[in-house]
Structures are given as structure tokens and as C-alpha cells.
N, C-alpha and C positions, 0 to 999 in steps of 0.2 A: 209390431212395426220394426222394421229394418231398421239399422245402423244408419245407411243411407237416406232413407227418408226422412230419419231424425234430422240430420244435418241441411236437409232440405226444410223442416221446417221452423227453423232458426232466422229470425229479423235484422235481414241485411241492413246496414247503415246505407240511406242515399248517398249516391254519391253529389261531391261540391266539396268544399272547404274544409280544412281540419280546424277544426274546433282550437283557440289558442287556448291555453296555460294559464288560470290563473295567477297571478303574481303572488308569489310568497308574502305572509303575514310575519312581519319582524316585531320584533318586541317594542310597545311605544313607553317611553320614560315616563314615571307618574306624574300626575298633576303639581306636584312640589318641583321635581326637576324642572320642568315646562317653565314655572314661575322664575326658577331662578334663574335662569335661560333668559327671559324674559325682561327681568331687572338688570341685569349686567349687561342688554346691550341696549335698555333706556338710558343709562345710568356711563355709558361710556365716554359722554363728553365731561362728565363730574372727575374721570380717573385721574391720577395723579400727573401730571406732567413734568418734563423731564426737570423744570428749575424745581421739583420740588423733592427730587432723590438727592440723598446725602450724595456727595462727592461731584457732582456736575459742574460743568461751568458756571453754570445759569447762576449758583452762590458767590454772593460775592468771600464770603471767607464760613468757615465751617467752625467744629465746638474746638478744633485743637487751636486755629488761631484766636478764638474769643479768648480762649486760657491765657496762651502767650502773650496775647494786647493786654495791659494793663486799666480797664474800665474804672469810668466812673461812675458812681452811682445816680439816677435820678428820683430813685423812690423804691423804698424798703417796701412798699405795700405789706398789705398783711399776710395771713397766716393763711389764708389760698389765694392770694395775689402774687402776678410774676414780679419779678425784680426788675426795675428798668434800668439799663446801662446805654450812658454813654459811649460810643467806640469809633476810633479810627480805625482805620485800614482803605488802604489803596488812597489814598488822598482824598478821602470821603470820611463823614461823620455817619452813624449809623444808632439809630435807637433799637436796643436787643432789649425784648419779653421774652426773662428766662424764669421757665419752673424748677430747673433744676437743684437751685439753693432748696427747694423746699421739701419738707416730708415724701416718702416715697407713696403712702398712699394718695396725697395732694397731686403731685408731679404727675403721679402716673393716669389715676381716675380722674382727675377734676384739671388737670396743666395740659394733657394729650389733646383733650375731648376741646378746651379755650383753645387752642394753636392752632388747630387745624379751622377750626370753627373763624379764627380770626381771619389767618391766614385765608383762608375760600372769600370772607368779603374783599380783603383788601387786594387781590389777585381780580376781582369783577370791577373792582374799584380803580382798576388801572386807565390813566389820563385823564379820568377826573377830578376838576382841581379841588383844591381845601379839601383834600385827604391826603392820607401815607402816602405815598408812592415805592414803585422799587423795593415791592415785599419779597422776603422771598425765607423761606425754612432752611433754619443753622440745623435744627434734628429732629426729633421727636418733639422736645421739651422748650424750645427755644423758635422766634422769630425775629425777624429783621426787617428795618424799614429804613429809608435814608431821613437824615435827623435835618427839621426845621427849626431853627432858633425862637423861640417863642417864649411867654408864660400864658397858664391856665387865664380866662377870665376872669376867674371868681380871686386873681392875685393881683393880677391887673387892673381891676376896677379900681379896688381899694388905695391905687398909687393916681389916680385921677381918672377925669371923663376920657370916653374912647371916643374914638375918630367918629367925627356925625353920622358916615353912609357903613358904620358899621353893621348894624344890622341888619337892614337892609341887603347887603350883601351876605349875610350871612344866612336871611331865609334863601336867597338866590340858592344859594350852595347845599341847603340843605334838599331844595326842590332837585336840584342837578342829582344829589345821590338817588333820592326817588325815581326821578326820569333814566338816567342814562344807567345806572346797573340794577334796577330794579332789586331795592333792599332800604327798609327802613330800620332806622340807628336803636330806636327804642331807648336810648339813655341819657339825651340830650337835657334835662330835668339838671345832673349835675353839672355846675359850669367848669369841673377838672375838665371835662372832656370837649369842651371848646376851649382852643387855644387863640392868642391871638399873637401871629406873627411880630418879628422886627421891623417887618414893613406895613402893620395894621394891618392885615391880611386874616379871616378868620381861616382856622385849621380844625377839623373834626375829627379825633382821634376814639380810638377801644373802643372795637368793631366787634366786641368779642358776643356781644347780646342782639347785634344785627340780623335779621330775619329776611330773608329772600320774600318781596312780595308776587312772586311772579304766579306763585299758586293758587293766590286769592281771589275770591269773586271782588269782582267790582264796588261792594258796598264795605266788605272787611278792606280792601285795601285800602280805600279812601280814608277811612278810620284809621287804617294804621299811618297812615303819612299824617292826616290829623294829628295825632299824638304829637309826633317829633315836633310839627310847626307850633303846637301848644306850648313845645316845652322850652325852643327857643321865646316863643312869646310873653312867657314866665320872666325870660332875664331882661329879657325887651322893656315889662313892664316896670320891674325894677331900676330900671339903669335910667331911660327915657320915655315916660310914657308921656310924654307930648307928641311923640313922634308916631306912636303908633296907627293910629286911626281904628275908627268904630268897628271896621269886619276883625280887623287882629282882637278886640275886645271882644270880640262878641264865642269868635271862635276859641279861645283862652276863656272864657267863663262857661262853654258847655261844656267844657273836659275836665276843667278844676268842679264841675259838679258833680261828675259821675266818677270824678277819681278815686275818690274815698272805698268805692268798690271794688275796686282792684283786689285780686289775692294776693300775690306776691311784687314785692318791689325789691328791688332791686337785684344783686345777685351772690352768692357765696363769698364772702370776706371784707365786704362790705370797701366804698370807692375808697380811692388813695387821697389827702388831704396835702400831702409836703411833696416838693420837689417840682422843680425845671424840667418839664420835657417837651420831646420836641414830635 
């Protein structure tokens, strides 16, 4: 066969349309990248915001003026509990939770990990009454809340009867954290951590074992707001239990039965007993 015939019988392409291009195969990030890709922009309304980087406005004073202010003390707490000081500045009183007096293993592992911890409730917790208010991070180690004049209940009892609608209001407030920042207290059992104002007002403070309910199914949640209303109902029963009525009874004696099951109670350094805070 000729040269020419060859080429004669070679399979012309129809003519129409050129055929596009595949688009190039670029490299896809593994399954772990993906993930963390993934979490960091669920997870971007949790970032830090600006009151919470050292040096910003949003502080009302930082760790070099808490030095120079001369503090008072409100409670030595223990051996991984923060130190509570009294402080002025700016024409304001201010309650500081500082880790820093403490060991560097305590400060750093077990003071970081409370502070932020606290700090994130008491930041959800903003304009909710009967709590901190006006939180805001002095550093790593340290937080700030503006100071309410008060003493613990469990001090104030012991000086006579509380105002009649106190309790009463005090479950209010405790439903208000439930509802409106969606985070139940879990530590309400101690009465350090209700306070009751100069103006009989109750005050929920250390926020630091506070658990965001927002992730719970609907039957864990209920339970967990149960607890806290339980453990108000505890002081409730002690203080006035004429006042209480049959469903607070009733709801306080299924939790004081199933309590004994609990694994762990309370939490590393065990609660603070002395001292005025606010």
C-alpha cells in the first residue's frame, strides 16, 4: 500500500465542537484538615473578643494597675482556689479572681482552664440580673467583675430571718439564668455562692462549674435545671419551709434520692468558707 493510501485510511474526527479540557485535579486536604477547617468556623462565634485581649479598652484596668492598687482581701481560698480582692479603680469597686498568688502548676493547669471557663459564663450572663456583671479578663490568670456589697447566705442567715419574698425571688433568678443565657450553675447546694445584697437582693456568684445547656436534649436539660432548683430548695427548706409548698417538696425529695449517686461533687480545692464578697 502506498504512503498515500495510508493516510487515506486514517479516521477523520467529525467535524462540530472541540471537545473541552478537563479541569485539573488539584490536591484535596485530608480528612483531619477538612475537620479543622470545619471547627474553626462553627466555633467562630466562641473566639475571643476584643474585651478579652490584654491591653484593650474594653479592661477596665490590667495586672500592672491591680499591682499598684493596693487590694483588699476577700478570701484566701484554698490551695487551687483564686484569691478574691477587693479593688478600686476608676471610681468603681471591683471583685478580682486571681490565680496568680498560687503555685505555677495550679495557676497555669487548673487557674487558666477556671478563668476562661468562668469568664465565658459570666460574658453570656451579661444583663442578667442576680449575677456579676461587667466581666471582663485582667490576663491569663486573673478576672474582674464589678463588686456588689453583700454577704454569703449561709452568714447571713445566722444574723437573723431573711426578707419573706426572698426566696421566691431567688428561684425567679435562678430560672432567668436557665432561660436567658441558657447555662445551668450546678453549685448552688453551697449557700457561699448565693449572696444576699445590702438591699436583700439575692446575687449568684462562681460561675466557674456552670455548664452551657444549649447542647442538651430536652430530657438532660430539664434535669439539669432540676438540680440547681433542688439545691436552692435545700436552703429554702431549711431557712422556711412553711413557705415552700408541696411541688418544691416534692421536686427536692426526688433529687435528694438519687443524689447519693453522684460521682463526683464538688470541685478541686474544695468551696471557700470566710470572707465578704461581693
Amino acid at each position: 500500500m502506498r504512503s498515500g493510501d495510508a493516510r487515506a485510511c486514517v479516521r477523520r474526527r467529525p467535524p462540530g465542537p472541540r471537545r473541552q479540557p478537563r479541569p485539573r485535579c488539584y490536591h484535596r486536604p485530608p480528612p483531619s484538615a477538612r475537620v479543622h477547617g470545619f471547627l474553626a468556623m462553627s466555633s467562630a462565634s466562641d473566639r475571643p473578643t476584643p474585651l478579652e485581649k490584654p491591653g484593650t479598652p474594653g479592661r477596665a484596668f490590667g495586672r500592672a494597675e491591680l499591682e499598684r492598687s493596693p487590694p483588699r482581701i476577700l478570701s484566701e481560698g484554698r490551695w487551687a482556689n483564686a484569691v478574691l480582692y477587693l479593688v478600686q479603680h476608676g471610681g468603681n469597686e471591683w471583685v478580682v479572681k486571681d490565680f496568680r498568688p498560687r503555685s505555677w502548676l495550679v495557676r497555669n493547669l487548673i487557674g487558666r482552664f477556671l478563668v476562661r471557663r468562668e469568664f465565658g459564663a459570666l460574658r453570656r450572663l451579661a444583663g442578667v440580673a442576680a449575677t456579676p456583671q461587667d466581666a471582663f479578663l485582667i490576663d491569663a490568670h486573673a478576672l474582674a467583675y464589678r463588686f456588689v456589697p453583700g454577704r454569703p447566705m449561709r452568714s447571713r442567715g445566722r444574723r437573723g430571718p431573711l426578707p419573706a419574698d426572698f426566696f421566691p425571688r431567688l428561684e425567679q433568678s435562678v430560672r432567668a439564668t436557665h432561660a436567658a443565657a441558657d447555662l445551668v450553675h450546678l453549685d448552688l447546694r453551697n449557700a457561699e455562692n448565693i449572696l444576699i445584697t445590702d438591699d436583700g437582693e439575692p446575687l449568684l456568684i462562681d460561675f466557674q462549674s456552670a455548664v452551657s445547656s444549649r447542647w442538651m436534649p430536652a430530657p438532660l436539660r430539664r434535669f439539669a435545671e432540676t438540680i440547681d432548683l433542688a439545691a436552692i430548695y435545700k436552703h429554702w427548706k431549711k431557712r422556711s419551709p412553711d413557705t415552700m409548698g408541696a411541688e418544691r417538696e416534692r421536686v427536692l425529695a426526688r433529687i435528694t434520692r438519687i443524689r447519693p449517686l453522684w460521682a463526683l461533687r464538688g470541685y478541686i480545692g474544695a468551696p471557700r468558707r470566710n470572707g465578704r464578697r461581693g
